[in-house]
DRENFINU-713336 format. One line per field, with one value per residue (C-alpha): residue in one letter; x, y, z. Coordinates in Angstrom, 3 decimals, m for minus. Example, Ala and Ser with C-alpha at 12.3 -4.5 7.8 and 13.67 -1.06 7.14 Angstrom:
// residues 2
res = a,s;
X = 12.300,13.670;
Y = m4.500,m1.060;
Z = 7.800,7.140;
END
This chain:
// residues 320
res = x,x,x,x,x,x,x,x,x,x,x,x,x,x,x,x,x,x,x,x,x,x,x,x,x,x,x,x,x,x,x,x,x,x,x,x,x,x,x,x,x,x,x,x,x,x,x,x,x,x,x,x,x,x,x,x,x,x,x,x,x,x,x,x,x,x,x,x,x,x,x,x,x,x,x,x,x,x,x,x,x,x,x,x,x,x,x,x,x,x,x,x,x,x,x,x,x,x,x,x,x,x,x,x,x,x,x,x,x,x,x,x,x,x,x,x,x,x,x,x,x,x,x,x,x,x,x,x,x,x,x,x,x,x,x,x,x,x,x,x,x,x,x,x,x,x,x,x,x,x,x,x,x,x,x,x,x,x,x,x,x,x,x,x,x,x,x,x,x,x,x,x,x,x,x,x,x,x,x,x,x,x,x,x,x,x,x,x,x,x,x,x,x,x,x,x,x,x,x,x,x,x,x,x,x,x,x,x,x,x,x,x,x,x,x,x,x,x,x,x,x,x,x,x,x,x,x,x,x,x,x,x,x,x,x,x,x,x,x,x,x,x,x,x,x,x,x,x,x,x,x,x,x,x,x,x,x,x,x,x,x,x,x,x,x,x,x,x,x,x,x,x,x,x,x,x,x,x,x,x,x,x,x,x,x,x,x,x,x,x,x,x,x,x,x,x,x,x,x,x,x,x,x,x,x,x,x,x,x,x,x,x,x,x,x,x,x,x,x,x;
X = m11.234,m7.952,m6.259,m4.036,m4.768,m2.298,m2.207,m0.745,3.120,4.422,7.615,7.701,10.090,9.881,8.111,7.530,6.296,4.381,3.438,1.030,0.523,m1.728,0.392,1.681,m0.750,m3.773,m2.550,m1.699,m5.063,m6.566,m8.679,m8.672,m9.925,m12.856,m13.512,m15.913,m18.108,m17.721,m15.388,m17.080,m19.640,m22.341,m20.010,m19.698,m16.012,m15.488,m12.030,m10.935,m7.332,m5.646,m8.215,m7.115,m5.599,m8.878,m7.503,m5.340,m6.513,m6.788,m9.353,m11.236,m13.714,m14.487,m14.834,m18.613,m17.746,m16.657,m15.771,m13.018,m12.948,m9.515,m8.196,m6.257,m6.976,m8.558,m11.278,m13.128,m15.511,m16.005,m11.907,m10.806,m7.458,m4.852,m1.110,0.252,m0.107,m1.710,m4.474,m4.384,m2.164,m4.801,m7.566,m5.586,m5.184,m9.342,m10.819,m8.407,m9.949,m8.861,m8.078,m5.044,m2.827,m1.306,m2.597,m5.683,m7.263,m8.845,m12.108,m12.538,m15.122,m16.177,m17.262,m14.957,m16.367,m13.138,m13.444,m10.461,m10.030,m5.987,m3.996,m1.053,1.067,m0.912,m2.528,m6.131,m8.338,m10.743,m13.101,m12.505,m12.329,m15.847,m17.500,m15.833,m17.581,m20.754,m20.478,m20.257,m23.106,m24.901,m24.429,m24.676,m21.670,m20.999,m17.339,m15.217,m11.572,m9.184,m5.405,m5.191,m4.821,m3.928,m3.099,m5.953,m9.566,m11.731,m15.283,m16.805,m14.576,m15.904,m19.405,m19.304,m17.824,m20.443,m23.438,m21.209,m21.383,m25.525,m25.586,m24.741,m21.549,m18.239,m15.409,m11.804,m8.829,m5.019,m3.761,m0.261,3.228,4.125,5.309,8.731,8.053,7.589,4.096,3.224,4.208,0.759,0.709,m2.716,m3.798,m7.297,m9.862,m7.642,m8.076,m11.635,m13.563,m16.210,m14.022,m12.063,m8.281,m5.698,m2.077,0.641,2.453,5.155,5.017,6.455,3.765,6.066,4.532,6.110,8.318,6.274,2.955,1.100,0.430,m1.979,m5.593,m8.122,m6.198,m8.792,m6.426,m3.447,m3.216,m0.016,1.644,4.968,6.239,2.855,2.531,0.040,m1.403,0.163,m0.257,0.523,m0.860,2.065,3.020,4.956,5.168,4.884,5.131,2.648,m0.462,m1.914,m1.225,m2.602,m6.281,m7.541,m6.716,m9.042,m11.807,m11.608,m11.952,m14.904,m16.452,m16.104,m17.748,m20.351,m21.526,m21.276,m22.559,m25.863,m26.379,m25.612,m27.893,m30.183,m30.769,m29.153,m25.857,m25.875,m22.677,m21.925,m22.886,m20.745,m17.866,m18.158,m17.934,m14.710,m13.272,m14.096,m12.216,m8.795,m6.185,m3.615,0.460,1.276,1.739,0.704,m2.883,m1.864,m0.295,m2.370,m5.690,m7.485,m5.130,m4.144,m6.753,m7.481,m11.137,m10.968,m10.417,m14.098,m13.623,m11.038,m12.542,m15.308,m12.620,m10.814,m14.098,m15.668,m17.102,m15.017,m11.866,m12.387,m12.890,m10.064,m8.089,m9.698,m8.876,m5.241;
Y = m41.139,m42.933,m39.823,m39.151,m37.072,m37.147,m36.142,m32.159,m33.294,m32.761,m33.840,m36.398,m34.101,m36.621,m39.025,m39.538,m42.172,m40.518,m36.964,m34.908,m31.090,m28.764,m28.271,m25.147,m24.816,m25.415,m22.353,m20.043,m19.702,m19.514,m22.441,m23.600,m19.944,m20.996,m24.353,m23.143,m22.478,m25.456,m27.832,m29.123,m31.160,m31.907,m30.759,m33.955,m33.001,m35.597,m36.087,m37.378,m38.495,m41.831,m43.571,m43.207,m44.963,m46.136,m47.837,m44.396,m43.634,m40.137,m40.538,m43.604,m41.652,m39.220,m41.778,m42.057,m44.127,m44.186,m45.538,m47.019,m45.753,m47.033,m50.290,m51.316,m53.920,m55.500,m52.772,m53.314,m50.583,m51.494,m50.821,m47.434,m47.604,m45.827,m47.136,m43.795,m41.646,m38.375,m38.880,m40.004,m36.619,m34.609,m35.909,m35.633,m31.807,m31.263,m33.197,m35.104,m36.043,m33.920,m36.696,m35.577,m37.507,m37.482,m34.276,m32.256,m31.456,m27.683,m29.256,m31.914,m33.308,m33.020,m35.912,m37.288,m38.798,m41.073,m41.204,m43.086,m41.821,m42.007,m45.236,m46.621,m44.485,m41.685,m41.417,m41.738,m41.465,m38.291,m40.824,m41.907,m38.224,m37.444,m40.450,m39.577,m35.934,m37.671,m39.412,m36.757,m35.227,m37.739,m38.507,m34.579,m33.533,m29.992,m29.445,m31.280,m31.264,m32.167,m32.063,m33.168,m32.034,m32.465,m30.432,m31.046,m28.842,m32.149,m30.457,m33.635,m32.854,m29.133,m30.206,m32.404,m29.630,m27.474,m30.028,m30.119,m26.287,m26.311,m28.704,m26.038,m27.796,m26.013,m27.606,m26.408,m27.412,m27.220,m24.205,m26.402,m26.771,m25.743,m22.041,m20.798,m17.692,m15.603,m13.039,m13.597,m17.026,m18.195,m22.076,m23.657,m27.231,m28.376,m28.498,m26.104,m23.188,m23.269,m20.473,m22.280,m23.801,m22.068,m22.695,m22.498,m21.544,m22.143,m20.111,m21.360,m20.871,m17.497,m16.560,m16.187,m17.221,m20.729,m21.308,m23.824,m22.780,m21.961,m18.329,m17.353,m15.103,m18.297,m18.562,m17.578,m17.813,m19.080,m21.806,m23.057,m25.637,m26.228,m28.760,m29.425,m32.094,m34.498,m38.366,m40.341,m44.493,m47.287,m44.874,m42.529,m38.920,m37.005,m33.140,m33.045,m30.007,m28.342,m26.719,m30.461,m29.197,m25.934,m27.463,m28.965,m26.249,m24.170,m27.120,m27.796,m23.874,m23.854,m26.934,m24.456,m21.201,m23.097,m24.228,m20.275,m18.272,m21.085,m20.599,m16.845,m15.864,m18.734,m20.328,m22.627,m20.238,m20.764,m21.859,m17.849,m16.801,m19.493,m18.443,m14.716,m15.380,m17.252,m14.349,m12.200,m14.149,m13.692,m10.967,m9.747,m10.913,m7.892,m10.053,m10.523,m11.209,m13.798,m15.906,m15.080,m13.961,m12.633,m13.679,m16.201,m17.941,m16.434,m17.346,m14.505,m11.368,m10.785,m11.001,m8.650,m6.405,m5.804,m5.347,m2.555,m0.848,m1.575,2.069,1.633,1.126,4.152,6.086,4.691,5.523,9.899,10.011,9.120;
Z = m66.415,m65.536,m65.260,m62.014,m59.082,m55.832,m52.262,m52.184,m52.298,m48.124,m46.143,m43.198,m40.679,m37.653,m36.269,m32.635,m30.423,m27.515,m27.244,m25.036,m26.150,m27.906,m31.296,m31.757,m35.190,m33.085,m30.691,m33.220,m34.863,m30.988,m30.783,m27.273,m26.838,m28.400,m26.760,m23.671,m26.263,m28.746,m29.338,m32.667,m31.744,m34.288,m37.475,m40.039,m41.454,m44.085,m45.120,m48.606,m48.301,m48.098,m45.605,m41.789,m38.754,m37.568,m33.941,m33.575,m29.111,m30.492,m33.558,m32.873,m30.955,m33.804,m37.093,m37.697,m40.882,m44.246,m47.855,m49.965,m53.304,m54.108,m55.488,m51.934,m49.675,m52.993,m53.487,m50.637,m49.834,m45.934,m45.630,m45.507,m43.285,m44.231,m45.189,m46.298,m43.425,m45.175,m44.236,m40.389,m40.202,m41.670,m39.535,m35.966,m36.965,m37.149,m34.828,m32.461,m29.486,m26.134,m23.900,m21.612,m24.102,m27.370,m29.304,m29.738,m33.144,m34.024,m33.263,m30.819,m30.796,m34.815,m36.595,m39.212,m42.349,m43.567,m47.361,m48.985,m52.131,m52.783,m52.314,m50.025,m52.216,m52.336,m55.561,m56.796,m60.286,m60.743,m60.534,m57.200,m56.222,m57.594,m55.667,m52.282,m53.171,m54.118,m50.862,m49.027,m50.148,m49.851,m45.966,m45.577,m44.311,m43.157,m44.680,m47.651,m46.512,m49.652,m49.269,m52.563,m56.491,m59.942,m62.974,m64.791,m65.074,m64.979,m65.630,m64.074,m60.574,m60.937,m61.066,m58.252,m56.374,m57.569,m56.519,m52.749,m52.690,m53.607,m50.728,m48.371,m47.827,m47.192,m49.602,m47.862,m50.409,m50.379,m52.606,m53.902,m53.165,m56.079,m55.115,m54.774,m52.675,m55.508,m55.511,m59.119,m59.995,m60.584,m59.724,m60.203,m58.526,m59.155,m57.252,m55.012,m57.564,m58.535,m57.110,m55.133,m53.118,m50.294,m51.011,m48.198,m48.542,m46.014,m43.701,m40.806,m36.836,m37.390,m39.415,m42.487,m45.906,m46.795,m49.695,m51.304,m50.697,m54.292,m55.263,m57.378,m57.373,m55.841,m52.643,m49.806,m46.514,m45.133,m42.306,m40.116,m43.241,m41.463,m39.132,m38.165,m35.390,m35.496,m35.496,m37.601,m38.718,m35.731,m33.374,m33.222,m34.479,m36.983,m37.874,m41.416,m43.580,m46.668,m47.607,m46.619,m43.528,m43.720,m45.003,m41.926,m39.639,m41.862,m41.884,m38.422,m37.570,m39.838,m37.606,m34.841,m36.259,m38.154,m34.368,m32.922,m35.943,m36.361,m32.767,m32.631,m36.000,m34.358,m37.853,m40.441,m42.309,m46.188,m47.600,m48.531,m45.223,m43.491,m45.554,m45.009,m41.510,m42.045,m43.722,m40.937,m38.492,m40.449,m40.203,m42.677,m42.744,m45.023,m48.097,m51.482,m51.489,m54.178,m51.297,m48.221,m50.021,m46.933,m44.132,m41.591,m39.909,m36.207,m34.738,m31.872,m34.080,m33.485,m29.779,m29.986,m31.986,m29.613,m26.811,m28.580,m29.387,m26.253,m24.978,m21.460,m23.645,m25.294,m22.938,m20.884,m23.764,m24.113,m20.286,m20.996;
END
């Protein structure tokens, strides 16, 4: 089980020393709308990446703990930062902390599980992919966020996604950058593509589909992927760009509704449940279903649903 898996291939765009802003990914799928209700709080989102900037002022608050899988810093299981970047990236976008400085993540105040399964350069075994899964699991997290993928159908990395699911855990993966913009071009990344998990495309601040981002008949929804701003290693920031960028605005939404829809049904959401609900906060781009599946990511359709049907609105609208 040697075989190689990667982090979903993205671009460094710029890096940047001090910042203070909402990124413009966060906006567009109308979190801070949501934030008087929750910001997070309670949701376990472990990430498995490339470990994490674990001194970073805007994630220290929100690491609970985690695991090495990989081979650096000698193997050690206790060390889990993070020398690539990836992966610091990927948890400012979910969960960094709103603290009047630097940026704010989709969720807040989340918990991340850091789970280093890829290396300083990015790369990783299956195996080390199926223990940060088993991990999870087994410190009951509420969502699996994976920027990362491989050509291969490992039946071993399907199970273990399979045992996450049966868990009641929500398992949010990176479609691919393999796409050229083309409807029918059919580029498969695993786990991205298997149908248990919920696989996110890309899209850019215009709410065009990106270039890269894979297409093919697994992709759930679509998430901002380009020139996405966020923490990065020595405490500082970068906007990087790809459907690794795309992932944790999905997971960190998910952190957000799991907290409203438990509280609104006023009982524990199975993992089908949890995921309908996800689906009903998205709304169309008008294109192939193959790259968007159900839609971009938008957590107050539901509020503005009601507002548009709201008797008074109607009638408003007759006595016109």
């Amino acid at each position: 089980m040697e075989r190689q898996v990667h982090v979903i291939p993205f671009q460094v765009l710029e890096k940047i020393e001090q910042v203070n802003e909402i990124p413009t990914g966060v906006e567009m799928i109308q979190a801070p709308k949501i934030w008087e209700q929750t910001k997070g709080k309670g949701i376990t989102v472990a990430i498995l990446d490339t470990g994490c900037d674990l001194t970073h002022p805007d994630l220290k608050e929100r690491i609970i703990g985690g695991i090495n899988f990989t081979n650096d810093d000698g193997g050690k299981t206790d060390v889990y930062m993070d020398y690539n970047g990836h992966g610091t990236h990927v948890a400012g976008t979910i969960a960094a902390t709103k603290n009047n400085n630097g940026v704010v993540g989709v969720a807040p105040e989340a918990n991340l599980l850091i789970i280093k399964v890829l290396d300083k350069h990015g790369s990783g075994q299956y195996e080390w992919i199926i223990n940060g899964i088993n991990y999870a699991v087994e410190q009951k997290a509420d969502i699996i966020s994976m920027s990362l993928g491989g050509p291969e159908n490992l039946p071993a990395l399907h199970e273990a996604i399979q045992k996450a699911v049966a868990a009641n855990i929500l398992v949010i993966c990176a479609a691919g950058n393999e796409g050229d913009g083309v409807d029918s071009t059919d580029e498969f990344d695993y786990p991205g593509c298997y149908n248990e998990v919920i696989s996110v495309g890309a899209i850019d601040l215009e709410r065009h589909s990106s270039n890269f981002s894979n297409s093919n008949n697994e992709v759930d929804l679509v998430g901002p992927g380009e020139k996405i701003l966020s923490t990065y290693l020595n405490g500082t920031y970068a906007t990087l760009s790809g459907t690794s960028m795309a992932t944790p605005h999905v997971a960190g939404a998910m952190a957000l509704i799991k907290v409203l829809v438990n509280a609104s049904f006023e009982r524990t959401l199975t993992e089908r449940e949890l995921y309908a609900q996800l689906i009903k906060r998205t709304v169309p781009l008008g294109n192939s279903a193959k790259l968007e599946g159900n839609g971009l990511v938008y957590l107050t359709v539901m509020d503005e649903l009601s507002e548009v049907f709201n008797p008074k609105f109607v009638a408003k609208l007759l006595s016109l």
